[in-house]
Structures are given as C-alpha cells and as structure tokens.
PyMOL commands that place a pseudoatom at each C-alpha (Angstrom):
pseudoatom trace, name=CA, resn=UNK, resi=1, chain=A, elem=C, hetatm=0, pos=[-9.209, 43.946, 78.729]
pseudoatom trace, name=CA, resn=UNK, resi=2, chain=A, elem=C, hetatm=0, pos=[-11.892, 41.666, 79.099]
pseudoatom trace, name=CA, resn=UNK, resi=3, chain=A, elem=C, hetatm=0, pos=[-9.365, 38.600, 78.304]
pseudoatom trace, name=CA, resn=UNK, resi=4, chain=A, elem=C, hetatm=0, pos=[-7.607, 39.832, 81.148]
pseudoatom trace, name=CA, resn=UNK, resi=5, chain=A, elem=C, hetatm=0, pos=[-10.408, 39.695, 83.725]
pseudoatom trace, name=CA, resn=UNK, resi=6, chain=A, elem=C, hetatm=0, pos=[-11.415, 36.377, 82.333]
pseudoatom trace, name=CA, resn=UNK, resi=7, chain=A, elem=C, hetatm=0, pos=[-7.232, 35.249, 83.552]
pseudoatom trace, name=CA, resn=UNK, resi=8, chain=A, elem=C, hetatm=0, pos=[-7.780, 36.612, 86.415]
pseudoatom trace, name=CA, resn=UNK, resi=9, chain=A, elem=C, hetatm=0, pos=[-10.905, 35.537, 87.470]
pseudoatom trace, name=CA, resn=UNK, resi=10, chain=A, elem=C, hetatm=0, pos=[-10.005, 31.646, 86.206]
pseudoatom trace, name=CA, resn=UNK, resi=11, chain=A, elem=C, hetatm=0, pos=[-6.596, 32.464, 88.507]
pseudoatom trace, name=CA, resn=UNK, resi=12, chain=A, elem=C, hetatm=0, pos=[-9.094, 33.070, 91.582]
pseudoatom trace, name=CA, resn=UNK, resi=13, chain=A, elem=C, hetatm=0, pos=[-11.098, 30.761, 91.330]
pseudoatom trace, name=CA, resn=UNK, resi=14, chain=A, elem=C, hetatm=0, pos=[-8.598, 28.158, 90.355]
pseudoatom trace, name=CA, resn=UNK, resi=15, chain=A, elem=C, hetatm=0, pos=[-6.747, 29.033, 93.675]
pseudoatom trace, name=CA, resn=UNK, resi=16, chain=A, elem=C, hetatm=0, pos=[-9.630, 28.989, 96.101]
pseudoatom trace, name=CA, resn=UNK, resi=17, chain=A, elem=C, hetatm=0, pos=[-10.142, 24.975, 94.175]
pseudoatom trace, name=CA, resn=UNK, resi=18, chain=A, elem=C, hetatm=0, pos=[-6.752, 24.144, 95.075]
pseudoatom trace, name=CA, resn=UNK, resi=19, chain=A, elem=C, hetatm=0, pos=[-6.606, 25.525, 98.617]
pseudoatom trace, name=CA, resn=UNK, resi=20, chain=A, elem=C, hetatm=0, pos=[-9.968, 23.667, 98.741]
pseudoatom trace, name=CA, resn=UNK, resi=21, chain=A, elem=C, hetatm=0, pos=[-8.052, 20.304, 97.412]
pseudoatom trace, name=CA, resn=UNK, resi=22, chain=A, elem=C, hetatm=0, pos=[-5.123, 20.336, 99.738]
pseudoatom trace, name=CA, resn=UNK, resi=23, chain=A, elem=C, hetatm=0, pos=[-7.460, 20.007, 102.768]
pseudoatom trace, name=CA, resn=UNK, resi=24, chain=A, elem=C, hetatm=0, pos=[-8.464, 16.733, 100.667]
pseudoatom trace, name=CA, resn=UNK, resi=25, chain=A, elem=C, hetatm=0, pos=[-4.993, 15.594, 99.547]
pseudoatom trace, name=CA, resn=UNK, resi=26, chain=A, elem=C, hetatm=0, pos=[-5.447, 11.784, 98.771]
pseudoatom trace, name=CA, resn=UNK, resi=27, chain=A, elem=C, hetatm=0, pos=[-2.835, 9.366, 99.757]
pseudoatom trace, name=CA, resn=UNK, resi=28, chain=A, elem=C, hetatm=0, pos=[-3.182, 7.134, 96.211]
pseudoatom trace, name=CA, resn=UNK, resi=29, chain=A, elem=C, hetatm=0, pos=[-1.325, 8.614, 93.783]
pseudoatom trace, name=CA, resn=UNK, resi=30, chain=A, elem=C, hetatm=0, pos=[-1.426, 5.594, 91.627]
pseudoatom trace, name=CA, resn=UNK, resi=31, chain=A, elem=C, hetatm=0, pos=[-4.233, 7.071, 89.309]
pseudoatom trace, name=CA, resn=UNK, resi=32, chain=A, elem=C, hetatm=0, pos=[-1.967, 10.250, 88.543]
pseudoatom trace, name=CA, resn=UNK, resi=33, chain=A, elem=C, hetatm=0, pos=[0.682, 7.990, 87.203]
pseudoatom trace, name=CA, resn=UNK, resi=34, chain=A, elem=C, hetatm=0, pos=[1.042, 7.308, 83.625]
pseudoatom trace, name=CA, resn=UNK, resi=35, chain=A, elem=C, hetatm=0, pos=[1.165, 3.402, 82.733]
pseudoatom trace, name=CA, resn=UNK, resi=36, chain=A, elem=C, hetatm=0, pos=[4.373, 1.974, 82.423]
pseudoatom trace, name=CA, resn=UNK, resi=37, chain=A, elem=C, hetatm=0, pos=[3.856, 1.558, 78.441]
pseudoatom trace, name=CA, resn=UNK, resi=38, chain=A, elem=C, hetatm=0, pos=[2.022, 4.770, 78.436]
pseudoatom trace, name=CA, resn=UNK, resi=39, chain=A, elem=C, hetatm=0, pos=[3.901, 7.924, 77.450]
pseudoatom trace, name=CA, resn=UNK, resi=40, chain=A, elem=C, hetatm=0, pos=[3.217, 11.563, 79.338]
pseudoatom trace, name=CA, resn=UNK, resi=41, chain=A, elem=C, hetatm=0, pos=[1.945, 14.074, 76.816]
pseudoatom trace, name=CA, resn=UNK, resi=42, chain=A, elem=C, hetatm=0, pos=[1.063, 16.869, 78.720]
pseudoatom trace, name=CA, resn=UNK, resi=43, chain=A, elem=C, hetatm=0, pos=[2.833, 19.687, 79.239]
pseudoatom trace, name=CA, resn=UNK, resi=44, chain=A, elem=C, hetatm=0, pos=[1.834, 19.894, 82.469]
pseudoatom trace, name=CA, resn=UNK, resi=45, chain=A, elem=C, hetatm=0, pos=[2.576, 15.961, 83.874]
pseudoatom trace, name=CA, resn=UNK, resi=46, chain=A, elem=C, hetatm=0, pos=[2.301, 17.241, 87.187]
pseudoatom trace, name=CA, resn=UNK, resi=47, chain=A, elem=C, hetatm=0, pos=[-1.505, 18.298, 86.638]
pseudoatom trace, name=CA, resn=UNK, resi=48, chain=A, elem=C, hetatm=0, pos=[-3.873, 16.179, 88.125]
pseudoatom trace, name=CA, resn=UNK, resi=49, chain=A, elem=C, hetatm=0, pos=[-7.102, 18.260, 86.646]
pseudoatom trace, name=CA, resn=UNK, resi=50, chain=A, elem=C, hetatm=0, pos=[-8.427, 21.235, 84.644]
pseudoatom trace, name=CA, resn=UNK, resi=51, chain=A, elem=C, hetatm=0, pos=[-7.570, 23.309, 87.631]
pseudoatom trace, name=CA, resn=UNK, resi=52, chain=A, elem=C, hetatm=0, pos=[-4.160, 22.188, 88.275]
pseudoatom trace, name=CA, resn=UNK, resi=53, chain=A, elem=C, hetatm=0, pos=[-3.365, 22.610, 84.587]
pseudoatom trace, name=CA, resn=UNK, resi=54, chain=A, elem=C, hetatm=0, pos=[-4.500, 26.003, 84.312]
pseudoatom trace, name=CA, resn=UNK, resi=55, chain=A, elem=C, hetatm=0, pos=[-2.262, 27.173, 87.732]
pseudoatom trace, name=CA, resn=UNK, resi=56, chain=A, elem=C, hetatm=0, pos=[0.760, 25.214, 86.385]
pseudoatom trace, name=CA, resn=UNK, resi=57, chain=A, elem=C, hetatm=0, pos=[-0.038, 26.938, 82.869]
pseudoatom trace, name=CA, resn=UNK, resi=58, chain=A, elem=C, hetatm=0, pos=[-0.041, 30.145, 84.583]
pseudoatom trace, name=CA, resn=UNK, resi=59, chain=A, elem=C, hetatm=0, pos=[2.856, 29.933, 86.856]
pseudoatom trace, name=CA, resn=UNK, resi=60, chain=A, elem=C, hetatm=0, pos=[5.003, 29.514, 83.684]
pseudoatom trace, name=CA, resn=UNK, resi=61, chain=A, elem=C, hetatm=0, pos=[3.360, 32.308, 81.752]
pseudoatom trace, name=CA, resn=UNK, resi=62, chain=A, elem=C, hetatm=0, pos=[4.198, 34.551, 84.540]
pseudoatom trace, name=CA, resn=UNK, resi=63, chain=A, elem=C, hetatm=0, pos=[8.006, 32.951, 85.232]
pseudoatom trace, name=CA, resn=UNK, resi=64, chain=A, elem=C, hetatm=0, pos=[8.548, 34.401, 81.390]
pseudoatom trace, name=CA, resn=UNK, resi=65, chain=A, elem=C, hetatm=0, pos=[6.811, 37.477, 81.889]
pseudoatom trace, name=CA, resn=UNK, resi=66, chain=A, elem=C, hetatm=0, pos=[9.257, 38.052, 85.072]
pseudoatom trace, name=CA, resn=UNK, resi=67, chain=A, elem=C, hetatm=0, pos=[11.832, 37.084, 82.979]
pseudoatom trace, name=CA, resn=UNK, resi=68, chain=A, elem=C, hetatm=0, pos=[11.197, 39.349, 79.920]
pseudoatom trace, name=CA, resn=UNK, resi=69, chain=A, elem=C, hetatm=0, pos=[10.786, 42.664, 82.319]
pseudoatom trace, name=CA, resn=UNK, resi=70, chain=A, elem=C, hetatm=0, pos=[13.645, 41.413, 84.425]
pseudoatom trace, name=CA, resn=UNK, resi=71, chain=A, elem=C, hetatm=0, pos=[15.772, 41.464, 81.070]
pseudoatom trace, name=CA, resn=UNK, resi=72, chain=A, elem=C, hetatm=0, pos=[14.251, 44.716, 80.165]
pseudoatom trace, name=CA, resn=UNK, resi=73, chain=A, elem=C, hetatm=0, pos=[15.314, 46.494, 83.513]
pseudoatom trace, name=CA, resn=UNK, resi=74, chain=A, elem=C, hetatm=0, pos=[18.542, 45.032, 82.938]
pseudoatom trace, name=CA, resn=UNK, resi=75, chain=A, elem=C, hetatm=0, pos=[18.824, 46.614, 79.717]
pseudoatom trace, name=CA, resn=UNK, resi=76, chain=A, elem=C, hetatm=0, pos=[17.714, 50.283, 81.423]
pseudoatom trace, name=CA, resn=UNK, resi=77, chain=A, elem=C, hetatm=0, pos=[20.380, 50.093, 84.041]
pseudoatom trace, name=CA, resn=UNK, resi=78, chain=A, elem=C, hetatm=0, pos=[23.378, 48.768, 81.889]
pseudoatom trace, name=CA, resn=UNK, resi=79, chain=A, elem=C, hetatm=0, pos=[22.687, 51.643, 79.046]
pseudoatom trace, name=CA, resn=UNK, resi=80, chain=A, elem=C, hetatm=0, pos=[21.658, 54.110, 82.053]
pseudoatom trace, name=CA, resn=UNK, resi=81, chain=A, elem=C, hetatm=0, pos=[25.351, 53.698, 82.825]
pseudoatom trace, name=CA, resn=UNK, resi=82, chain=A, elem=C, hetatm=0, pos=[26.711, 53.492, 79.566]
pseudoatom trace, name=CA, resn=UNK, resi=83, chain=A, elem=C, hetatm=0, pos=[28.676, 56.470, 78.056]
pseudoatom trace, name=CA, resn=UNK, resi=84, chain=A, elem=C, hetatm=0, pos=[26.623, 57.825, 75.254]
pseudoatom trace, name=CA, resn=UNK, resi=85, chain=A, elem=C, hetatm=0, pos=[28.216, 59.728, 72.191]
pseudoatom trace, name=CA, resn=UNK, resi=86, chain=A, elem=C, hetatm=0, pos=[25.617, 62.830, 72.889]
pseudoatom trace, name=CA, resn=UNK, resi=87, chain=A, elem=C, hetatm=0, pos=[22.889, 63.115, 75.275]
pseudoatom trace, name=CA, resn=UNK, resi=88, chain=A, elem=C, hetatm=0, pos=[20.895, 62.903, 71.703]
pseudoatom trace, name=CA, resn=UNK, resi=89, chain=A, elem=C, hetatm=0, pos=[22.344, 59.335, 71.093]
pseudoatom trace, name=CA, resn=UNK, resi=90, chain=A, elem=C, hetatm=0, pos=[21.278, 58.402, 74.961]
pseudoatom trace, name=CA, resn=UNK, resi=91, chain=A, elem=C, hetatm=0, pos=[17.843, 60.020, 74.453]
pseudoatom trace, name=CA, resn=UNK, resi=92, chain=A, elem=C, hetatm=0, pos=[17.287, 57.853, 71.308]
pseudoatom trace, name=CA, resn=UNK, resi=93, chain=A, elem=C, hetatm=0, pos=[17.988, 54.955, 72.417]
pseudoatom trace, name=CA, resn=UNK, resi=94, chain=A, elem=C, hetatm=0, pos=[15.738, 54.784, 75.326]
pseudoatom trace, name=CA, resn=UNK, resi=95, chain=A, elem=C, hetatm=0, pos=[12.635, 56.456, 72.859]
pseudoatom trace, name=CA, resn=UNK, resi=96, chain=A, elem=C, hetatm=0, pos=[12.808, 53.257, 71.229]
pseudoatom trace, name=CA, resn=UNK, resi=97, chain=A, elem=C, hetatm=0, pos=[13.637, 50.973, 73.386]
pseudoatom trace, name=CA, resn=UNK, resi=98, chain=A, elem=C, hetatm=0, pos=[10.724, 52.280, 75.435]
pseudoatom trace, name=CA, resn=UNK, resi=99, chain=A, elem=C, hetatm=0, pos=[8.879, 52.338, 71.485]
pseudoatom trace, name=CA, resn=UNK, resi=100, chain=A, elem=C, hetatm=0, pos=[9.480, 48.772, 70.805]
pseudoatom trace, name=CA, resn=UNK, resi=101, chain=A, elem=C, hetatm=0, pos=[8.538, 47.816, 74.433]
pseudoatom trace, name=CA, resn=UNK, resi=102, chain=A, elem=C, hetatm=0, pos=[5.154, 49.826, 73.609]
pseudoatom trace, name=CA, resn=UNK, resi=103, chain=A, elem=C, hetatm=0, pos=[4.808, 47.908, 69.802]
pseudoatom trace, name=CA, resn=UNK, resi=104, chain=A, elem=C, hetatm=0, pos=[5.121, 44.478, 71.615]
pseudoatom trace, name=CA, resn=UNK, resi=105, chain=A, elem=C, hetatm=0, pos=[2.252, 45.704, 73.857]
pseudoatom trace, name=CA, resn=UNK, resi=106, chain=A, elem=C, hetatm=0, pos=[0.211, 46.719, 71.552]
pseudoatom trace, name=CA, resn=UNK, resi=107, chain=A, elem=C, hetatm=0, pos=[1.180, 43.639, 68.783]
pseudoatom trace, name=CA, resn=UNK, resi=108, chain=A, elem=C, hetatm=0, pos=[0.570, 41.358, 72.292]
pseudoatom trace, name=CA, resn=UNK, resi=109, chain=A, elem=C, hetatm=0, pos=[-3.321, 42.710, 73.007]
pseudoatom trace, name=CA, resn=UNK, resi=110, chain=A, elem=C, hetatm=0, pos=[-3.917, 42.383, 69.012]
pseudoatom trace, name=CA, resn=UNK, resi=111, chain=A, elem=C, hetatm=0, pos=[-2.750, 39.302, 68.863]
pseudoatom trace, name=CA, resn=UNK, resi=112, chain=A, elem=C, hetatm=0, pos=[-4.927, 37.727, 71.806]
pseudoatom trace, name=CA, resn=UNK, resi=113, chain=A, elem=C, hetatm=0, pos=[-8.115, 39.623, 70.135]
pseudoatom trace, name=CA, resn=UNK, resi=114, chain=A, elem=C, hetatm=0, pos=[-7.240, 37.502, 66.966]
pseudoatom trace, name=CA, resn=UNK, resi=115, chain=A, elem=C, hetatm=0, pos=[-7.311, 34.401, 68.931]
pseudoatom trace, name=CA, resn=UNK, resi=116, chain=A, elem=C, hetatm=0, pos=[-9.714, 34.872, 71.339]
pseudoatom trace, name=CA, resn=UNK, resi=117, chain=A, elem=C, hetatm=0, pos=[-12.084, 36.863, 70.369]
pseudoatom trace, name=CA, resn=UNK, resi=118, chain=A, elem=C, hetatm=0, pos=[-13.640, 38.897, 73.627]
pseudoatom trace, name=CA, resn=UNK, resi=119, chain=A, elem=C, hetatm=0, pos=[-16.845, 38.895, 71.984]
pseudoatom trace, name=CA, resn=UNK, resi=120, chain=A, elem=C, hetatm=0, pos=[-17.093, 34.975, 71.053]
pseudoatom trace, name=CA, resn=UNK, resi=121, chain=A, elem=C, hetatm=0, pos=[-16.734, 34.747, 75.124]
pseudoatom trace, name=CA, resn=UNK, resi=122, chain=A, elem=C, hetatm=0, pos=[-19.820, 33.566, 75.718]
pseudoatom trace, name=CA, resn=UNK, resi=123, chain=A, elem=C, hetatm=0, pos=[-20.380, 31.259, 73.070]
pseudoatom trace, name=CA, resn=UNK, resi=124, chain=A, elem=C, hetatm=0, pos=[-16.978, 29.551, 72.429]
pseudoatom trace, name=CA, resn=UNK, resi=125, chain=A, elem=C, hetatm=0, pos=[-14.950, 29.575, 75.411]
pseudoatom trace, name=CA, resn=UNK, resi=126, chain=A, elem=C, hetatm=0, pos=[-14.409, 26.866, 77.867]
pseudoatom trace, name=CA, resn=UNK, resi=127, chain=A, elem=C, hetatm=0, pos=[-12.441, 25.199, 80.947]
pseudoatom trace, name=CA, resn=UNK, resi=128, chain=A, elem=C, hetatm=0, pos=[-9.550, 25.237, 78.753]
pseudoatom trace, name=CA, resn=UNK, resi=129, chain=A, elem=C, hetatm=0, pos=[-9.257, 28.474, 77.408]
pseudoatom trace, name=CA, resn=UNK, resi=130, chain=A, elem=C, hetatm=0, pos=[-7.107, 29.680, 80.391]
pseudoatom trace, name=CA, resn=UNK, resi=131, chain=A, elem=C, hetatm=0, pos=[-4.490, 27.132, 79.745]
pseudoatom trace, name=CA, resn=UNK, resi=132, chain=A, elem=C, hetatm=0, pos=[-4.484, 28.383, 76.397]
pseudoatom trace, name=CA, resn=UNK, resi=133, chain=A, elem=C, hetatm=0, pos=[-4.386, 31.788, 77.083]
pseudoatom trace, name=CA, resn=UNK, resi=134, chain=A, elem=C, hetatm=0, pos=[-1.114, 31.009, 79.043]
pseudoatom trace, name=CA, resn=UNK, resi=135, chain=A, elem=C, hetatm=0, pos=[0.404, 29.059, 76.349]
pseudoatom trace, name=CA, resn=UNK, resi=136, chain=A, elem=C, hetatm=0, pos=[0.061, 31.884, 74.035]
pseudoatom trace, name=CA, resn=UNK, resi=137, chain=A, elem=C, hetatm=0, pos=[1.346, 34.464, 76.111]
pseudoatom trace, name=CA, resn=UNK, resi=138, chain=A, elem=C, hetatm=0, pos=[4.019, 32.455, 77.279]
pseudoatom trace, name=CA, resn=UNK, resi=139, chain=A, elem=C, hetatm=0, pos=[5.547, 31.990, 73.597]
pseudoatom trace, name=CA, resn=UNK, resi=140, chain=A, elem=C, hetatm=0, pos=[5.100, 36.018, 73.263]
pseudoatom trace, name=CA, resn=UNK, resi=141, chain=A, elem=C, hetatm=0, pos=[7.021, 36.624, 76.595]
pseudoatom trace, name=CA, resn=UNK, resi=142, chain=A, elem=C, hetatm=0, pos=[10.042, 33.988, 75.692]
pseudoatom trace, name=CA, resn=UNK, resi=143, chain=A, elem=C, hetatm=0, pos=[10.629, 35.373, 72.384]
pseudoatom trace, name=CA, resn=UNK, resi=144, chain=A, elem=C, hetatm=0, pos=[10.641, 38.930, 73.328]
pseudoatom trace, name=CA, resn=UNK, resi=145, chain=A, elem=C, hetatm=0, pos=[13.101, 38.069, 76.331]
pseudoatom trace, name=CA, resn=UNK, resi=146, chain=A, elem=C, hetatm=0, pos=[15.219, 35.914, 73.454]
pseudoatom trace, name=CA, resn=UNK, resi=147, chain=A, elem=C, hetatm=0, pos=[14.830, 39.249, 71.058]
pseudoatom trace, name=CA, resn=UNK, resi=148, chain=A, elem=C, hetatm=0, pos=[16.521, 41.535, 73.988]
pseudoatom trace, name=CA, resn=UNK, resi=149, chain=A, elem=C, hetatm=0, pos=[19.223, 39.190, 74.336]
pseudoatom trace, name=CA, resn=UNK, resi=150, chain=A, elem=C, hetatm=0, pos=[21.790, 41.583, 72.161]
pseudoatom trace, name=CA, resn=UNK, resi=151, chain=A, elem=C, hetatm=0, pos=[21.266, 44.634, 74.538]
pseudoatom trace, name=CA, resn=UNK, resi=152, chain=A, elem=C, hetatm=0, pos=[21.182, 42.317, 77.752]
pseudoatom trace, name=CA, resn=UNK, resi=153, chain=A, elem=C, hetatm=0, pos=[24.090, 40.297, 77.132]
pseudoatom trace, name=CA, resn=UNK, resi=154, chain=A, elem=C, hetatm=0, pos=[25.908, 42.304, 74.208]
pseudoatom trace, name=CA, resn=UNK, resi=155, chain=A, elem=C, hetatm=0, pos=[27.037, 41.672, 71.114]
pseudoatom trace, name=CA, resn=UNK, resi=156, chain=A, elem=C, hetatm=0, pos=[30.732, 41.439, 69.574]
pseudoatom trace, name=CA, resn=UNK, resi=157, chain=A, elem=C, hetatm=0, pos=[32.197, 44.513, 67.753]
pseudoatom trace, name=CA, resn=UNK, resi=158, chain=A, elem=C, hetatm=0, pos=[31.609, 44.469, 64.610]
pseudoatom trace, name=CA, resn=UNK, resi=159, chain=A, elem=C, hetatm=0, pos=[29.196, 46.220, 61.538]
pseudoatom trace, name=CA, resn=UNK, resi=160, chain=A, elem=C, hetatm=0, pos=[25.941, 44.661, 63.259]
pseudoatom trace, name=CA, resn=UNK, resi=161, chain=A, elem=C, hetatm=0, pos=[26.936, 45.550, 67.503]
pseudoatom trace, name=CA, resn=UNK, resi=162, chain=A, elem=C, hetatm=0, pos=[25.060, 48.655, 65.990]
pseudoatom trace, name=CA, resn=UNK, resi=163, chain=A, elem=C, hetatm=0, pos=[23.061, 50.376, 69.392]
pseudoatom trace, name=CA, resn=UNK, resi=164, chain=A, elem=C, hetatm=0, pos=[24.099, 47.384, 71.775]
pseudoatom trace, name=CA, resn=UNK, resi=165, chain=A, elem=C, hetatm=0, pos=[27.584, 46.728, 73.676]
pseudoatom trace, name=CA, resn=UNK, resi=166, chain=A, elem=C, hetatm=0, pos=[29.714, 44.543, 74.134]
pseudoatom trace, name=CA, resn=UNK, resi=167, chain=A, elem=C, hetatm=0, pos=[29.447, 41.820, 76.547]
pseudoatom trace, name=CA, resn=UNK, resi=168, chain=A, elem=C, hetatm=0, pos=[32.962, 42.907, 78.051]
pseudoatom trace, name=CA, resn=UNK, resi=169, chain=A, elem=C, hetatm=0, pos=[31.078, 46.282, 78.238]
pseudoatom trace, name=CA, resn=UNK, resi=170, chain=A, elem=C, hetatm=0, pos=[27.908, 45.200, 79.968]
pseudoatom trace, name=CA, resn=UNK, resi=171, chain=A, elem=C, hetatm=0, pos=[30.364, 42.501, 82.097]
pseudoatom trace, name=CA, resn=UNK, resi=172, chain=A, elem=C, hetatm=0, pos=[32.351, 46.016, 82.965]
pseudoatom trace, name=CA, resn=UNK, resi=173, chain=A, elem=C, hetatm=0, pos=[28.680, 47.614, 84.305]
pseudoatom trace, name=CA, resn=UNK, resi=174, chain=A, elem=C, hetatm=0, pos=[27.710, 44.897, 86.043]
pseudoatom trace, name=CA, resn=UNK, resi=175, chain=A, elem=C, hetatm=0, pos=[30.915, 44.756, 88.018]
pseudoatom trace, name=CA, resn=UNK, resi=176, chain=A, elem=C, hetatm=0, pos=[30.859, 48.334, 88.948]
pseudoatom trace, name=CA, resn=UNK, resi=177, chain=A, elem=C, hetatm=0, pos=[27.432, 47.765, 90.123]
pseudoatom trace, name=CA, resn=UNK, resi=178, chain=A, elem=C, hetatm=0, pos=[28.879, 44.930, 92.299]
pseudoatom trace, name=CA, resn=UNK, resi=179, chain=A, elem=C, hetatm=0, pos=[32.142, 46.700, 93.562]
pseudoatom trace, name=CA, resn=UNK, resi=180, chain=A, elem=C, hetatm=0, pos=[31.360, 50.273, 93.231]
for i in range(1, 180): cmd.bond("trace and resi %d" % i, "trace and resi %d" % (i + 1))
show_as sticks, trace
zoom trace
C-alpha cells in the first residue's frame, strides 16, 4: 500500500516537473545526444533526466498492465460465450481463472515487499526507486499477459488444450462478436 502511494506521488510530482519543463523546452538538443562513438544504454534513450525516466518508466509499466487486463477480459468474454460441458465445468473455470488472477495479486504485493521494503522507505530509497518500481512491475505484468496466452489465443487439440480452446474456436467467438 504504501509502495503504491510512494508511485503515485513520484507520478504527480513527476508530471507537474514536466508540465513545468515544456514551458522551458530548450532548442539545443545536442547535449541529449549520445556521441557518435558512444553507445545508448538506457532503457529509456529518450530521457533527458530523473524525471523523464521515471514517466517513460511508468508509461510502459502501465502499457503492460493495460495489456495483461485487456488479455484477461478477452479471456472472460471468449469463455463467457463458449459452450461449457455443465454449468459446473463453466463455474470452474471462471473460480480459477478469477483464483489465479487473485494468486498473481497477492504473489505481485509480496513480491514488491521483498524488494522494497515499505519500512526501509525512509532510509534506503531514492530518486530512482520509481524507475525501479516500474521495471519490476513491468516484468510481472508481461509475463502474466505471456502466461494467458493459451486461453486468449487457444491452443491446438490435443492431450495438453486441457481448459483452453482452440484458436479456430476463439477465431469463431470473435467473429460472432463482429457479425452477430
């Protein structure tokens, strides 16, 4: 919780810094340009400061996040319209989808605790951390939107499709969602 507040305050202030900067925008450009021999090693090239960095940083943590609950509501519509075996079948499968959703929650929080430590805030946290913060949550968004892949875009018959369908299925769903 607290990690949170400490996003969103850095977020805040890091945009009323930027609106402040565009008032200011220099014309020279030259110094945010990497020497010809010199190689870019940021992630963020674009960044031209600690506040830039941590917006950029941001941005792409939430793209993912957008991404990975985009994929999710997929999922819920697709197998909202699937036919189900039994109503038990269709009841189970959203339990634990909605279950696994929860665990990667919960496994998300924990993990950021282990990391960043809410009550080392005071003593061991600076400028940085945000960018950080981002980075980390960013690799737990992509890889849960990579491990919903199966149910989003289907998986071949076969011993393993087990709970997901097939992408001619989901293709099938989609189009009567187009051209109902």
């Amino acid at each position: 919780m607290k990690t949170n507040r400490i996003l969103i305050k850095s977020v805040l202030i890091l945009g009323v810094i930027l609106t402040s900067c565009k008032n200011n925008k220099r014309t020279d450009t030259s110094e945010t340009k990497p020497a010809k021999n010199q190689q870019e090693t940021s992630k963020y090239p674009e960044a031209v400061d600690q506040a830039s960095m941590s917006i950029q940083s941001y941005d792409s943590c939430q793209y993912w996040k957008k991404k990975m609950y985009g994929r999710l509501a997929k999922i819920k519509r697709i197998y909202s319209q699937t036919e189900w075996i039994s109503s038990e079948h269709e009841e189970r499968f959203f339990r634990n989808l909605m279950a696994s959703q929860q665990a990667f929650d919960v496994y998300k929080k924990a993990q950021a605790e282990l990391y960043f430590p809410a009550e080392e805030e005071e003593e061991n946290w600076g400028s940085g951390i945000p960018v950080c913060l981002n980075e980390f949550y960013l690799k737990l968004y992509k890889q849960r939107y990579i491990d919903l892949e199966p149910w989003g875009l289907g998986l071949e018959d076969g011993v393993c499709q087990c709970s997901t369908r097939s992408p001619d299925e989901i293709n099938r769903i989609e189009q009567l969602k187009k051209n109902p």
